[in-house]
N, C-alpha and C positions, 0 to 999 in steps of 0.2 A: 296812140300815145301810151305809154306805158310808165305807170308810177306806181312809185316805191310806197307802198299803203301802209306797211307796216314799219317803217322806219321813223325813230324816233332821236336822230340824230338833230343835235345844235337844241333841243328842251329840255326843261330841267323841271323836277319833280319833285318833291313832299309825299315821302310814306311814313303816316304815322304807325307804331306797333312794328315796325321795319327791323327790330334786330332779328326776331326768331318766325317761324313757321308763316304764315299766308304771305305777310307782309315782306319775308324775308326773299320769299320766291318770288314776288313781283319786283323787289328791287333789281334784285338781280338780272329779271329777265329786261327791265327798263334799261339796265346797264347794255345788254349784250344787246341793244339796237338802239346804243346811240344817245342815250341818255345822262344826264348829271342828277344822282339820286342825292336828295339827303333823305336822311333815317331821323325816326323820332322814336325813343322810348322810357320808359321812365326808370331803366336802371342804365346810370349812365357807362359802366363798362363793359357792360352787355352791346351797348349801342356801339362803342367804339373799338370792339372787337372783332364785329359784323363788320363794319364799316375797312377795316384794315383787311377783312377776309375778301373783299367781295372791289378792294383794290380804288384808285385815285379818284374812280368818277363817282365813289360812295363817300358821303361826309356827312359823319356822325350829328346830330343836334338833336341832345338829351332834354326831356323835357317830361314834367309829370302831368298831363291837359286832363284830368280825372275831373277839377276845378275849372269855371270861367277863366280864374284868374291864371292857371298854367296855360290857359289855350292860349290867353294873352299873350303871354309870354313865351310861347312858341311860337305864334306870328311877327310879333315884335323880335327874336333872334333871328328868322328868317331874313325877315326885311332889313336886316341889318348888315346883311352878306349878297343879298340879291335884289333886283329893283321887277322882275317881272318872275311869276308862276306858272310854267304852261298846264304842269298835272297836278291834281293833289289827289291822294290817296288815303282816305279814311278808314282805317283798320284796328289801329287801339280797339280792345274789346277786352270785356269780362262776362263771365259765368257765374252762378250761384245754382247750386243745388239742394234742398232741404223742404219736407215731407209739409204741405198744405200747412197743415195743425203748427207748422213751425216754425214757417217761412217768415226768417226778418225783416224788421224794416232794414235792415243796413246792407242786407243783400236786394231787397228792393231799389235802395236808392246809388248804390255802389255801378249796381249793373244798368240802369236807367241813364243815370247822369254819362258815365263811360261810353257807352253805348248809341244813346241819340242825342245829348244833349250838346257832349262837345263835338261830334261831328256838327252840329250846325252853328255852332258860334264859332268854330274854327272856320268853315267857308264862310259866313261873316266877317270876320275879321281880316281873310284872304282874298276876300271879295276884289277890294281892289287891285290887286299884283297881276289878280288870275286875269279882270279885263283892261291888263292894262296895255299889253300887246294882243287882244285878242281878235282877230279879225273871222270874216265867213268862210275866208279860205282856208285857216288854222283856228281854228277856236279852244278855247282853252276847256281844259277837262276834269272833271270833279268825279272820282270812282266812289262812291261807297261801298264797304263791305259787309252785307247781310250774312243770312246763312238761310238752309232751307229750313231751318226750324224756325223762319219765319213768314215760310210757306206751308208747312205742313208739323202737323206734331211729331214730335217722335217718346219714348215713355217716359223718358227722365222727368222728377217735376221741377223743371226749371223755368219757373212762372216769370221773371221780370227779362231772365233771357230771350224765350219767347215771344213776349212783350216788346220788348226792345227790338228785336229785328222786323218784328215784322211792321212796327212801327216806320220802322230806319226806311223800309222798301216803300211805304206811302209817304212820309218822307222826301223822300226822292223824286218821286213824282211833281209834288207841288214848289220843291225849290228849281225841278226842272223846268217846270210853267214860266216860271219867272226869271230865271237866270238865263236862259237861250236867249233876251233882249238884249244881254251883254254879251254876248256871243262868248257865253259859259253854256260848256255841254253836262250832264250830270246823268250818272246811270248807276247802276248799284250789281256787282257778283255776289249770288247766292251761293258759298259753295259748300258742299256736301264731308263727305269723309275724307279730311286729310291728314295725315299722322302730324302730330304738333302738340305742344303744352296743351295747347284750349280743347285739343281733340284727342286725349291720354289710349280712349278706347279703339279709335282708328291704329292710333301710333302703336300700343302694346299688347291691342287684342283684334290685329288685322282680318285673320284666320273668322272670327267670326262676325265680325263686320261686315266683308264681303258678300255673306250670305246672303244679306238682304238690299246689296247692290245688284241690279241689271247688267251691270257691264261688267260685273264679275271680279274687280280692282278697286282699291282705293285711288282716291285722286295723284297723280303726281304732280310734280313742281313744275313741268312744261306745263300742264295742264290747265294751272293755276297761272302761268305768266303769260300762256297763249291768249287765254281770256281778257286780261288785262291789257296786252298790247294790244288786241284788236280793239277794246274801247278808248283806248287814250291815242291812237294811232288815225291817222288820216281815214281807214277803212271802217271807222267807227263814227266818224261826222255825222251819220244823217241819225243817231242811235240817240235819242234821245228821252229821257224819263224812264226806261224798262228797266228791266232786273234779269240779269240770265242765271240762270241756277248752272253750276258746272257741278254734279253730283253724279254722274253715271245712270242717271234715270230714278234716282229715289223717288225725288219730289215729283217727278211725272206718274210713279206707279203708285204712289201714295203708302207707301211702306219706307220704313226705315228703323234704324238703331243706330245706336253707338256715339250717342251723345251731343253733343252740342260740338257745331264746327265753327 
């Protein structure tokens, strides 16, 4: 018998941080097999430009989830337009950079809350959409997205970024334990060097980035959607609570630069 593993036709997805860079390349790739994306971001003609670029089955839903009470409120607009979730995609993120001796609270709690807190009151809150068609033969899918800087350091001192991811990957783990009873899948993409706002040093100083990638490139967009479809995709069912790093080999050789991805 031969199935179609990677098709994601007739489900519909939630990518938060979905107008520009990681998020934007997963929409899209959800798009080209089959998918009805909507896009979350918190500037909303950002979101609705994406959305117009990337054509009918992309639908813009602005939303600032920094707060409990925006997550709310992007589940609550969800729910408003659809009555079942097969994918969600947790990607909203921030950065903070600034020298030990200096490091604020406000970049502490900025990238913390951003970070791990509304990815998990957002699948809270989603909890029920996602099992609500969710069965053993389709189960509904929760991606998180980490970074390898929260697998391995890299120099910058981005102490709550760090923090934050690599929390997000254990994380992941323990809502995996628990949510696979509702036949919710959960796994988390680590990924490494991709040109984008949150990745400036990938994006505008490729040239030396590279040097301390294995595979010799920065991430591209298939690369980043390939990974995605195969977790949200049929070929990803049995994949449960892991983290795959898509970095070119960083996180495995234990080197790396170029800043927070």
């Amino acid at each position: 018998m031969t199935l179609d593993l990677f098709s994601l036709k007739g489900r519909t997805a939630l990518v938060t941080g979905g107008s520009r860079g990681i998020g934007k390349m997963i929409a899209r790739g959800f798009i080209d097999q089959g998918a009805k994306v909507y896009i979350s971001s918190r500037k909303a003609a950002d979101c609705a430009a994406t959305a117009q670029e990337l054509g009918p089955q992309c639908i813009a839903l602005p939303q600032d989830i920094s707060t409990v009470e925006g997550v709310k409120a992007l589940a609550a607009a969800y729910q408003a337009r659809e009555t079942r979730l097969d994918i969600l995609v947790n990607n909203a993120g921030a950065a903070w950079g600034a020298p030990f001796d200096d490091f604020p609270e406000s970049g502490w709690d900025k990238v913390m809350n951003l970070n791990l807190k509304s990815p998990f009151f957002l699948i809270q809150a989603l909890k029920p959409l996602l099992a609500a068609t969710a069965t053993e033969d389709q189960p509904a899918k929760v991606i998180n997205i980490a970074s390898i800087d929260g697998i391995r350091l890299n120099p910058m001192e981005t102490y709550s970024y760090h923090a934050s991811k690599s929390a997000l990957i254990y994380l992941t783990r323990r809502m995996a334990a628990r949510l696979i009873r509702d036949r919710i899948v959960v796994t988390a993409i680590a990924p490494g060097a991709f040109a984008s706002e949150m990745n400036r040093a990938a994006r505008d100083h490729a040239a030396e980035v590279v040097k301390h990638i294995p595979a010799g490139r920065i991430g591209r967009d298939e690369d980043m959607a390939a990974a995605a479809i195969y977790l949200a995709s049929r070929a990803g069912d049995y994949v449960v609570g892991d983290t795959i790093a898509v970095d070119g080999g960083v996180a495995l050789a234990n080197i790396g630069s170029g800043g927070p991805s």
